[in-house]
BAZAMI-929695 format. One record per residue (C-alpha): residue number from 1; residue in one letter; chain; z, x, y. Coordinates in steps of 0.001 Angstrom, whole numbers, padded with zeros to 6 digits, always signed. Layout:
BEGIN
@resi=NUM | resn=a | chain=A | z=Z | x=X | y=Y;
...
***
This chain:
BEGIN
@resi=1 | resn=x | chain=A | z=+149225 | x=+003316 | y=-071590;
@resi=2 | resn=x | chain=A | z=+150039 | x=-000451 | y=-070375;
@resi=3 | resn=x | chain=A | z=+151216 | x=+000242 | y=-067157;
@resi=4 | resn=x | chain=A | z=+148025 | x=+002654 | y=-066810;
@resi=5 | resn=x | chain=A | z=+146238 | x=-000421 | y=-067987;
@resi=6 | resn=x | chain=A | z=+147476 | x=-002502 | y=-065702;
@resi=7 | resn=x | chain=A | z=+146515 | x=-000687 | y=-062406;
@resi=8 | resn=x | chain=A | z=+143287 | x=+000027 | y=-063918;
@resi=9 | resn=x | chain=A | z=+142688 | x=-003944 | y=-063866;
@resi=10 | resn=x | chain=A | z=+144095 | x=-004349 | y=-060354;
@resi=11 | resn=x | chain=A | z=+141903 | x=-001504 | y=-059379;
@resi=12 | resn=x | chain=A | z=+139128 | x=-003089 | y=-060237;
@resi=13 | resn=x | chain=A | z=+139569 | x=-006183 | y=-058876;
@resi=14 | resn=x | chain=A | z=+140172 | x=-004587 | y=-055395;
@resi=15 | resn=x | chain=A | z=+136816 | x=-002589 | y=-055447;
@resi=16 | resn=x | chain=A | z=+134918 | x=-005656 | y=-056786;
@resi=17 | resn=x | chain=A | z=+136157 | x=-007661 | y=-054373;
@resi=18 | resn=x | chain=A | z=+135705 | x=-004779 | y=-051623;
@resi=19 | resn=x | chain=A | z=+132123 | x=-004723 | y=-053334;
@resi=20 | resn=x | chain=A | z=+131679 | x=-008113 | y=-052768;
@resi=21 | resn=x | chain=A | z=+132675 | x=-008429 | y=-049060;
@resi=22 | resn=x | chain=A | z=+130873 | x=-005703 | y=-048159;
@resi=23 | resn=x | chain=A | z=+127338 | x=-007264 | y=-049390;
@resi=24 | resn=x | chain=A | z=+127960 | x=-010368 | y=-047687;
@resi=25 | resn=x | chain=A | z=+130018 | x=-009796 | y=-044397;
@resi=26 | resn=x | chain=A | z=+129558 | x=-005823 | y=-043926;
@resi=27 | resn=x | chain=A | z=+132470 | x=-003392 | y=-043205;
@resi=28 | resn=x | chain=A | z=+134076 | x=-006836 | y=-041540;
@resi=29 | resn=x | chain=A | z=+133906 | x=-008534 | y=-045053;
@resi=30 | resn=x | chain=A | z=+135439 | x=-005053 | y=-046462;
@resi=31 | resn=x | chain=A | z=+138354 | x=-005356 | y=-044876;
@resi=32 | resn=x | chain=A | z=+139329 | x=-008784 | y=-045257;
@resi=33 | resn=x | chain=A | z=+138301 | x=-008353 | y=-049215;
@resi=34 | resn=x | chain=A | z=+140521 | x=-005354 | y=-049133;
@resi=35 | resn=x | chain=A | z=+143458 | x=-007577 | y=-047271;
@resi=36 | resn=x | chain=A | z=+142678 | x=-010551 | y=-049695;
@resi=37 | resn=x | chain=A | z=+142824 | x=-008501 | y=-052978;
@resi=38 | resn=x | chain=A | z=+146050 | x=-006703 | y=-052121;
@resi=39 | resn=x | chain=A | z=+147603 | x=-010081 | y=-051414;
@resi=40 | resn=x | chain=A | z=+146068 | x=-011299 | y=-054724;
@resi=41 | resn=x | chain=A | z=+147314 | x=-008077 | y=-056593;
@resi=42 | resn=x | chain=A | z=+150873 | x=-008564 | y=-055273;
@resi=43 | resn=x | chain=A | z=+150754 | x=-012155 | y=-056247;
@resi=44 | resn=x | chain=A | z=+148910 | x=-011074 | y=-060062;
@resi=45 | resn=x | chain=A | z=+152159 | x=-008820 | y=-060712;
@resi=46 | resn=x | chain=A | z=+155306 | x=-011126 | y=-059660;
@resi=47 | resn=x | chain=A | z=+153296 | x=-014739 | y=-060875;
@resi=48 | resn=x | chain=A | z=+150672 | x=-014186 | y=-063727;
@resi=49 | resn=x | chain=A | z=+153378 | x=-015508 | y=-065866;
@resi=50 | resn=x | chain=A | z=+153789 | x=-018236 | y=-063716;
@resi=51 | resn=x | chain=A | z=+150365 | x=-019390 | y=-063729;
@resi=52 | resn=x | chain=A | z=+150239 | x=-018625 | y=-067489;
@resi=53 | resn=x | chain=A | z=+153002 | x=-021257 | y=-068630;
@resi=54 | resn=x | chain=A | z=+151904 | x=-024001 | y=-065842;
@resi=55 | resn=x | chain=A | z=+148204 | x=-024288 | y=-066988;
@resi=56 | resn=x | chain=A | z=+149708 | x=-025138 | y=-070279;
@resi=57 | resn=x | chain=A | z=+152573 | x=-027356 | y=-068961;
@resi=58 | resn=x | chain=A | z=+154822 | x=-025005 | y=-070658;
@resi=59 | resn=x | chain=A | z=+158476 | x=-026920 | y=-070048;
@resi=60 | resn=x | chain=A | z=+161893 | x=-024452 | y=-070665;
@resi=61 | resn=x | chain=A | z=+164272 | x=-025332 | y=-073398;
@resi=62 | resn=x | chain=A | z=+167838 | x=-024451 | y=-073772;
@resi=63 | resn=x | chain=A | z=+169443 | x=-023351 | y=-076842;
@resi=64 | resn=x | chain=A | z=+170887 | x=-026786 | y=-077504;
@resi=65 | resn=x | chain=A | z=+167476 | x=-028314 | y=-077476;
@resi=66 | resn=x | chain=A | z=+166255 | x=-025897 | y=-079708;
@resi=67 | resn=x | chain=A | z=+168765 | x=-023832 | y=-081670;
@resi=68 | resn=x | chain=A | z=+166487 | x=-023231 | y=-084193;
@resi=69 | resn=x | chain=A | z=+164442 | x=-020926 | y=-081818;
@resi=70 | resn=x | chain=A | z=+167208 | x=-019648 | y=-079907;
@resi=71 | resn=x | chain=A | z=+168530 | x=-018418 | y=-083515;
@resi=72 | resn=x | chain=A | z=+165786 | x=-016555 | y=-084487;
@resi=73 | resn=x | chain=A | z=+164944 | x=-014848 | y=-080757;
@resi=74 | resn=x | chain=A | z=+168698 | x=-013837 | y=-080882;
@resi=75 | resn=x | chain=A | z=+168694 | x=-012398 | y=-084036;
@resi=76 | resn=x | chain=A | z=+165275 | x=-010462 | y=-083317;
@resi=77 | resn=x | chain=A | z=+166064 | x=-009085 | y=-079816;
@resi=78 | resn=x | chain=A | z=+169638 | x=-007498 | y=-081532;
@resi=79 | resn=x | chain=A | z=+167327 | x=-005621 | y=-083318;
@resi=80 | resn=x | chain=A | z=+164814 | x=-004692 | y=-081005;
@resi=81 | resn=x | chain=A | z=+167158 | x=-004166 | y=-078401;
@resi=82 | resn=x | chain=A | z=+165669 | x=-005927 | y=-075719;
@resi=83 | resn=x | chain=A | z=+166347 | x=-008767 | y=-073732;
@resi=84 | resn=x | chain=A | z=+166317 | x=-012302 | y=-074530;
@resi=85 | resn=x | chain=A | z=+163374 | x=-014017 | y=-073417;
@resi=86 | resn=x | chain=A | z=+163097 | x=-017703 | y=-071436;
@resi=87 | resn=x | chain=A | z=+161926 | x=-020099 | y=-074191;
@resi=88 | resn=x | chain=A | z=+159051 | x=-022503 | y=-073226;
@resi=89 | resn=x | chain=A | z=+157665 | x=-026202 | y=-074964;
@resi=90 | resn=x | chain=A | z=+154084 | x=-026767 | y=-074708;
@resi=91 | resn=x | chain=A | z=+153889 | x=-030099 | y=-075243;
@resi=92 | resn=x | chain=A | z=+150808 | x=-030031 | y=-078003;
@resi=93 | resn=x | chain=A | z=+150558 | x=-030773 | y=-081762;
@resi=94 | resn=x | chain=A | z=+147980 | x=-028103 | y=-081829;
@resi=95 | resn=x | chain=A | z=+150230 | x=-025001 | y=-083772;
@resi=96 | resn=x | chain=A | z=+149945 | x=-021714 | y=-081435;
@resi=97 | resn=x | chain=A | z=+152323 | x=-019699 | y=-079297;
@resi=98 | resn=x | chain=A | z=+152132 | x=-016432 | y=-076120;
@resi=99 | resn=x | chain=A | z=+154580 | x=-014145 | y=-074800;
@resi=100 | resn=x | chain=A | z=+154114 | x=-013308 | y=-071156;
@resi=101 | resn=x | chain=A | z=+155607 | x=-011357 | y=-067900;
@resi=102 | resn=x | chain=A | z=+155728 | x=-008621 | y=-066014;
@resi=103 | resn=x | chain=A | z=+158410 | x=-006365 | y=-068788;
@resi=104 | resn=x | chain=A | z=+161070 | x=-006945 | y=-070747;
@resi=105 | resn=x | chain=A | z=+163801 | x=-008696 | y=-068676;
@resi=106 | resn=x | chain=A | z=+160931 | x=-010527 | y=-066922;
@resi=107 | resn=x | chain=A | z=+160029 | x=-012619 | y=-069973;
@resi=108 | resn=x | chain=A | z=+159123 | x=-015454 | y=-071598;
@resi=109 | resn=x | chain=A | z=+157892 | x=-016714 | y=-074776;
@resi=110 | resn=x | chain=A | z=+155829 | x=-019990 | y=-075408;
@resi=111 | resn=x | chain=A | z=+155686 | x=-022323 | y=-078749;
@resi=112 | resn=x | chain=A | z=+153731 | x=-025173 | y=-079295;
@resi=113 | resn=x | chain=A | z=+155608 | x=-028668 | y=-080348;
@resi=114 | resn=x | chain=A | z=+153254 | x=-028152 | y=-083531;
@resi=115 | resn=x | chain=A | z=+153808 | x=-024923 | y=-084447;
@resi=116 | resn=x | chain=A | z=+157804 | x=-026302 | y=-084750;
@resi=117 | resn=x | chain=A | z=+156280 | x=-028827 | y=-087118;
@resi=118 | resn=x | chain=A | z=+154014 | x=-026896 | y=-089076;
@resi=119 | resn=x | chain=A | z=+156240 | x=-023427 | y=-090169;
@resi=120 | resn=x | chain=A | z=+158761 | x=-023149 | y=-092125;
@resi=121 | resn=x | chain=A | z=+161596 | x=-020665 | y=-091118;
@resi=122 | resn=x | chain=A | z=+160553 | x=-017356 | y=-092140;
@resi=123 | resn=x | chain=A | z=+157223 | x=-018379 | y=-090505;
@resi=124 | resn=x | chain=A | z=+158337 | x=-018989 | y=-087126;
@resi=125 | resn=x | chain=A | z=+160541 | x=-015744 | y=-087715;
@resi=126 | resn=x | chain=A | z=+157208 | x=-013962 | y=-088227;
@resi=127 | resn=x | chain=A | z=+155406 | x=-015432 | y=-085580;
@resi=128 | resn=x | chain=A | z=+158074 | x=-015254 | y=-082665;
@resi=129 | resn=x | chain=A | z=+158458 | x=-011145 | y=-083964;
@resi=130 | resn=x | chain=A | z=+154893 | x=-010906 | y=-083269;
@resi=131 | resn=x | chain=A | z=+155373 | x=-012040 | y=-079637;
@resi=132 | resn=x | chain=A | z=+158413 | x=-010114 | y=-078917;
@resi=133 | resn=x | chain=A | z=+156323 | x=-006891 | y=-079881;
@resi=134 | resn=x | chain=A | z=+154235 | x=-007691 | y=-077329;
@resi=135 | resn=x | chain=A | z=+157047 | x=-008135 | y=-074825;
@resi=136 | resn=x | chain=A | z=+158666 | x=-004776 | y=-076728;
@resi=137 | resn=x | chain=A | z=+155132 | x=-002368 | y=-076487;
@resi=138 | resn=x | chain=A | z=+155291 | x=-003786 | y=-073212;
@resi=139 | resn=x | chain=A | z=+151632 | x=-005504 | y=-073459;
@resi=140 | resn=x | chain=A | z=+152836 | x=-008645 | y=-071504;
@resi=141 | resn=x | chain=A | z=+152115 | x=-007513 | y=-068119;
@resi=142 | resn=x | chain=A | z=+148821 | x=-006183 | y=-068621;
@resi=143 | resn=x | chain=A | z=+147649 | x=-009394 | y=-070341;
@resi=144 | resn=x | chain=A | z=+148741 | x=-011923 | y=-067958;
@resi=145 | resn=x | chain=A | z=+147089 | x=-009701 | y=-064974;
@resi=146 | resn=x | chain=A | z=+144179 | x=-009683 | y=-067081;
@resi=147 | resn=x | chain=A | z=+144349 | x=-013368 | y=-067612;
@resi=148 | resn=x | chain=A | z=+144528 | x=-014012 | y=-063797;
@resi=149 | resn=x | chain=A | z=+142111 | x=-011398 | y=-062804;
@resi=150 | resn=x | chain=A | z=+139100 | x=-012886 | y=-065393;
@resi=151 | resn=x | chain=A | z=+140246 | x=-016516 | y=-063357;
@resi=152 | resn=x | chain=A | z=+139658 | x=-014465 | y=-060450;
@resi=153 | resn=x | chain=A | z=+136165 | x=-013242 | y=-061453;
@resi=154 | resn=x | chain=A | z=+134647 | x=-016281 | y=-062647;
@resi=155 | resn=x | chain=A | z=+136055 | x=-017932 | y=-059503;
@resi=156 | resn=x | chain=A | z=+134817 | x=-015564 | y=-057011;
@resi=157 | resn=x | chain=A | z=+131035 | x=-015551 | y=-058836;
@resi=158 | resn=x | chain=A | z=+130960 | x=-019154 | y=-058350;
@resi=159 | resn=x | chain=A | z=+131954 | x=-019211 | y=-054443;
@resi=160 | resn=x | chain=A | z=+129625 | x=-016387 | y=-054243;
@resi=161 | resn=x | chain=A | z=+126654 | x=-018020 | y=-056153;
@resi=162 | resn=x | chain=A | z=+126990 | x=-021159 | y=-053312;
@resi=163 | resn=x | chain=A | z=+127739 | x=-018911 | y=-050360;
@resi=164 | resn=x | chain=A | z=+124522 | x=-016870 | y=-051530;
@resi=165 | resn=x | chain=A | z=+122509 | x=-020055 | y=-052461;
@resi=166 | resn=x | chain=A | z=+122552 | x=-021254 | y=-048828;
@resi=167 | resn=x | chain=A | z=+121492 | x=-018006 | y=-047359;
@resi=168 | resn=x | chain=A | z=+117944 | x=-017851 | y=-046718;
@resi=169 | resn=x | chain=A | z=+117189 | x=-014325 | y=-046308;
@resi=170 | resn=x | chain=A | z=+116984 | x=-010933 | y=-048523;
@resi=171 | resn=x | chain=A | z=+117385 | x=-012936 | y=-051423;
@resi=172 | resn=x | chain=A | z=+120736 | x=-014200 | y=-051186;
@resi=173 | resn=x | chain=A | z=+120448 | x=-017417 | y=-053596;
@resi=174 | resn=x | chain=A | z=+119590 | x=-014304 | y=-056239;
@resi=175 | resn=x | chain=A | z=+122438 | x=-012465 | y=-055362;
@resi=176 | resn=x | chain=A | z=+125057 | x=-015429 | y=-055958;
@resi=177 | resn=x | chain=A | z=+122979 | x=-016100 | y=-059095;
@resi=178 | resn=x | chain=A | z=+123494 | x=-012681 | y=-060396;
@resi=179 | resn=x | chain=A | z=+126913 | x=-012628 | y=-059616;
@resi=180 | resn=x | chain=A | z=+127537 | x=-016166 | y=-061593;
@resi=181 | resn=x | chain=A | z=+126175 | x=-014500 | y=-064499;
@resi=182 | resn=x | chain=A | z=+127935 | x=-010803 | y=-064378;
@resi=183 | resn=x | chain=A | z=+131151 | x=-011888 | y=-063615;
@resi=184 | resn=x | chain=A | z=+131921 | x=-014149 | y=-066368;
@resi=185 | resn=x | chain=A | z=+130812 | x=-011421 | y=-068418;
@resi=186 | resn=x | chain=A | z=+133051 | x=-008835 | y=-066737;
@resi=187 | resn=x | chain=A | z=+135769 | x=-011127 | y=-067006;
@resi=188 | resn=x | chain=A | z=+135088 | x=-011149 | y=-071294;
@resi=189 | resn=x | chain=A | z=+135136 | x=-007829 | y=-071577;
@resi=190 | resn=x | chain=A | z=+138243 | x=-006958 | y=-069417;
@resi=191 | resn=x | chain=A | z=+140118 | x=-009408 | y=-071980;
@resi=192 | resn=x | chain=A | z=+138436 | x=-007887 | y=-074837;
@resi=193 | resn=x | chain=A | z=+139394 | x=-004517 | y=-074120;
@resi=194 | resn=x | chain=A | z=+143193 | x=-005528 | y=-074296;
@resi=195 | resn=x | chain=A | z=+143310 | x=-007862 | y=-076909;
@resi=196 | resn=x | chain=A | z=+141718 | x=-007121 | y=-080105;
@resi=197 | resn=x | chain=A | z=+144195 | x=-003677 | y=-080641;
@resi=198 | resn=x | chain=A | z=+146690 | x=-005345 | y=-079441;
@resi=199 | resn=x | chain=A | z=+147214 | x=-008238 | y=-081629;
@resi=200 | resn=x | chain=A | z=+146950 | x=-005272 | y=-084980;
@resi=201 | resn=x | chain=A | z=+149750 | x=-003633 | y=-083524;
@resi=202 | resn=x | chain=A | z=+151750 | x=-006831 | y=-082390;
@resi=203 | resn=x | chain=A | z=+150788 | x=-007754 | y=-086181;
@resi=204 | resn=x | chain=A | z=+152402 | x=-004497 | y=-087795;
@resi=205 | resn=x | chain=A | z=+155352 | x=-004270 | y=-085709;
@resi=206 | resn=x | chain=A | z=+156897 | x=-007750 | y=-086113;
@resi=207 | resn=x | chain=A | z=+156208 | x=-007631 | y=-090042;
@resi=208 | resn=x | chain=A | z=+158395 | x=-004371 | y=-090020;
@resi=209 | resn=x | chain=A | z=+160993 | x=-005864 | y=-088161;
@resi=210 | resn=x | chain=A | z=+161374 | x=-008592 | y=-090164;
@resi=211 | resn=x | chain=A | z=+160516 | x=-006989 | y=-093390;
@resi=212 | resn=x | chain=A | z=+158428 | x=-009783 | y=-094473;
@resi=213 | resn=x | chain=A | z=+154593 | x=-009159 | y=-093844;
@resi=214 | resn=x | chain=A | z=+153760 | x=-012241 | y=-096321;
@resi=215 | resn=x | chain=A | z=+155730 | x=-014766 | y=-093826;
@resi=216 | resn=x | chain=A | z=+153308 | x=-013775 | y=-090538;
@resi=217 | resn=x | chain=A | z=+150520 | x=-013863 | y=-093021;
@resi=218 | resn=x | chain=A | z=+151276 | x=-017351 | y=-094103;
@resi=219 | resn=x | chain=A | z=+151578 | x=-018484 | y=-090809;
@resi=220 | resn=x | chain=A | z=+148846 | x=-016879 | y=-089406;
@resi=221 | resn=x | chain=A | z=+146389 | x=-018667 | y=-091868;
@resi=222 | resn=x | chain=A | z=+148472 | x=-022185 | y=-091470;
@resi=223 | resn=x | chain=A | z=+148037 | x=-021557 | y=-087875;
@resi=224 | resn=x | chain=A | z=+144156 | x=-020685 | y=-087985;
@resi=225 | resn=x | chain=A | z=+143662 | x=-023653 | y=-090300;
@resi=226 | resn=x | chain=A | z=+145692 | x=-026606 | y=-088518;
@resi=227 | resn=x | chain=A | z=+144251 | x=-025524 | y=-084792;
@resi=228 | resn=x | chain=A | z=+140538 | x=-025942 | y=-086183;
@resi=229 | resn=x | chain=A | z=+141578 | x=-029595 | y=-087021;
@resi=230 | resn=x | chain=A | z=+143516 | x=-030621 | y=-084158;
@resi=231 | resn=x | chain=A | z=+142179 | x=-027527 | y=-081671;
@resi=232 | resn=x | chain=A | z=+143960 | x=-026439 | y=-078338;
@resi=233 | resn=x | chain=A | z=+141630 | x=-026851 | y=-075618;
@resi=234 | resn=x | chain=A | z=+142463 | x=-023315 | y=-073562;
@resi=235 | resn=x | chain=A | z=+141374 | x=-022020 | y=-070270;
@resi=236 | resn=x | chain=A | z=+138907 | x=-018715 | y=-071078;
@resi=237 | resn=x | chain=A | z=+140945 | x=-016873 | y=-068470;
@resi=238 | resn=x | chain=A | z=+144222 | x=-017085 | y=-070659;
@resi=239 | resn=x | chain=A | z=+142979 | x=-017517 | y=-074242;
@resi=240 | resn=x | chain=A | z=+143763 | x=-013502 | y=-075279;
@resi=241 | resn=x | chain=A | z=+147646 | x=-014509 | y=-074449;
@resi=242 | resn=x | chain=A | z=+147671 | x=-016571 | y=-078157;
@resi=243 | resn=x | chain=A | z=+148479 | x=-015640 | y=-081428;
@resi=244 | resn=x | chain=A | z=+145315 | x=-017343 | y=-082594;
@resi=245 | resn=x | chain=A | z=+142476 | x=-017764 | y=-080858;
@resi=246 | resn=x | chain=A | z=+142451 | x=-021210 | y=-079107;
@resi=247 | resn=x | chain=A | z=+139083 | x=-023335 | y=-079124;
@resi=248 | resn=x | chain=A | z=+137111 | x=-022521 | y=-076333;
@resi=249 | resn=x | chain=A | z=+134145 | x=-024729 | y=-077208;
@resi=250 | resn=x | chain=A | z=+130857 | x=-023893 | y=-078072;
@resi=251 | resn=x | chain=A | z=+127564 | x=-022040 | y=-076874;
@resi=252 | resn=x | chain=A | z=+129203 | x=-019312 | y=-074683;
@resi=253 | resn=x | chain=A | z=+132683 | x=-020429 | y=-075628;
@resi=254 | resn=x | chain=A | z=+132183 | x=-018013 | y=-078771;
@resi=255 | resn=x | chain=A | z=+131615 | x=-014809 | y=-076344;
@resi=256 | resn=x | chain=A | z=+135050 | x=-015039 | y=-074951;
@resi=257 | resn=x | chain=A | z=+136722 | x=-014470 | y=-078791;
@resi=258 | resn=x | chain=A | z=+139535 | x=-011910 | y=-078138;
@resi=259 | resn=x | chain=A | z=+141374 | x=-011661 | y=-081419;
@resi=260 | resn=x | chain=A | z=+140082 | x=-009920 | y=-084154;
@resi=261 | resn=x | chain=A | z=+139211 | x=-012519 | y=-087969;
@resi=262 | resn=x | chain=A | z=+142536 | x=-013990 | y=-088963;
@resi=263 | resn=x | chain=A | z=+141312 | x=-013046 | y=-092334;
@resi=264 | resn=x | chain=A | z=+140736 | x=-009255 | y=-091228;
@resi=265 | resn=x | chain=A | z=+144286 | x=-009362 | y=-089607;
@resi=266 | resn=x | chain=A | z=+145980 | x=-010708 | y=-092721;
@resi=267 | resn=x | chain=A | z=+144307 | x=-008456 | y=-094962;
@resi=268 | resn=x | chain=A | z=+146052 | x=-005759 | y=-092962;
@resi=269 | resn=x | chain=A | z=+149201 | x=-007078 | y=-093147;
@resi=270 | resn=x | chain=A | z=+149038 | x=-007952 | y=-097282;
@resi=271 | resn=x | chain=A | z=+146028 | x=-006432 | y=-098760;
@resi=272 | resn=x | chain=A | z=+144282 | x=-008992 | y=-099371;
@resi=273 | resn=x | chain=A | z=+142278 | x=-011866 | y=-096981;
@resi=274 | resn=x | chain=A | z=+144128 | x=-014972 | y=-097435;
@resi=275 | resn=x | chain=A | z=+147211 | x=-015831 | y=-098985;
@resi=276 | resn=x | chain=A | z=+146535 | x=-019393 | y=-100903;
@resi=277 | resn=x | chain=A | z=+143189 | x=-018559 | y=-101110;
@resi=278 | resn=x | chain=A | z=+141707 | x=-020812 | y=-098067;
@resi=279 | resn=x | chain=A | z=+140567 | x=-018012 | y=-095827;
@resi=280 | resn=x | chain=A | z=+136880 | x=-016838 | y=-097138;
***
């Protein structure tokens, strides 16, 4: 279902873009889209993960830097039997964490300096299980594409809104103006459509491997608490790649919410909405 996921979104970047070039350059314009987007679609497979960590200035770690990660991934990916990932630093106090790549022996997983601070050890057990289901159900590839691709989008509206601004005939300034609009909105809805399941299932799976569903829950309501008080300011393009939703400021900023309620997702995990009681 990823991998079918996956081409869909590079599909339908290549028509859009096809779309695109056609309306403003004709069958010319086609073709160059066409040449541009499989360039861009090669690049979106081999460096999405790339581009995820360096907007973030996500910094590897080795195991002596960090053996109290390294301890935990080990211990998980002997029982998942995958690979272990490449650790990352994001230098924030804001408490969050992504897993991305292309599969399992192409991947890497993300922690904040403040979610180190903030868990205790079963916690960050919880919380790293979580991302290595995502890297185990394979859901890595497909979000990092879709984080590049909605990039894409809103980039390509904007070039389009002042390539069709100075055009003077047929409407054009309308055209880019539409396209401003529509593709922002496209760009939502692609990241939508893989995140909100996603995160349930990443949710289940790690609190069956670890056989503690009360640990993730406690973290994921530490974790939704601290970020509202000292927020991570994200990029709407890669937002669906965190555990919790980053802040993504206000007005539309509120459209582009990919995870389902923290209090919805720990309810699944213990039956009830919040564990101490915070989470209304």
């Amino acid at each position: 279902m990823n991998t079918f996921k996956s081409t869909f979104l590079l599909t339908a970047l290549t028509l859009l873009l096809m779309f695109i070039g056609l309306h403003f350059g004709g069958e010319n314009g086609m073709v160059i889209a066409f040449v541009f987007s499989a360039a861009f679609n090669f690049f979106s497979y081999f460096y999405s993960d790339k581009i995820a960590l360096a907007t973030y200035n996500a910094q590897p770690i080795t195991r002596e830097e960090m053996p109290r990660i390294y301890e935990v991934v080990d211990r998980l990916c002997g029982r998942m039997n995958i690979p272990e990932p490449k650790i990352y630093l994001i230098p924030t106090d804001s408490p969050n964490a992504f897993a991305t790549g292309r599969n399992p022996k192409h991947a890497s997983v993300a922690v904040t300096a403040g979610i180190l601070r903030l868990l205790g050890d079963d916690e960050l057990e919880g919380v790293l299980a979580h991302e290595l289901s995502h890297v185990k159900n394979r859901d890595i590839l497909t979000s990092s594409i879709a984080a590049t691709l909605a990039g894409a989008i809103t980039m390509i509206s904007r070039i389009a809104f002042w390539f069709g601004g100075s055009r003077d005939r047929r409407g054009g300034g309308l055209d880019g103006l539409l396209l401003l609009i529509l593709a922002p909105i496209a760009a939502m809805l692609i990241q939508m459509a893989v995140s909100r399941s996603r995160e349930y299932e990443a949710d289940a799976t790690g609190a069956h491997l670890t056989g503690n569903p009360y640990a993730l829950a406690s973290a994921l309501e530490k974790i939704d608490g601290y970020s509202k008080r000292v927020p991570l300011i994200a990029n709407q393009a890669s937002a669906h790649l965190f555990i919790i939703q980053p802040f993504l400021g206000g007005g539309f900023g509120s459209l582009f919410s990919t995870h389902p309620p923290t209090a919805k997702r720990i309810e699944r995990l213990i039956g009830r909405s919040s564990v101490s009681g915070q989470i209304q």
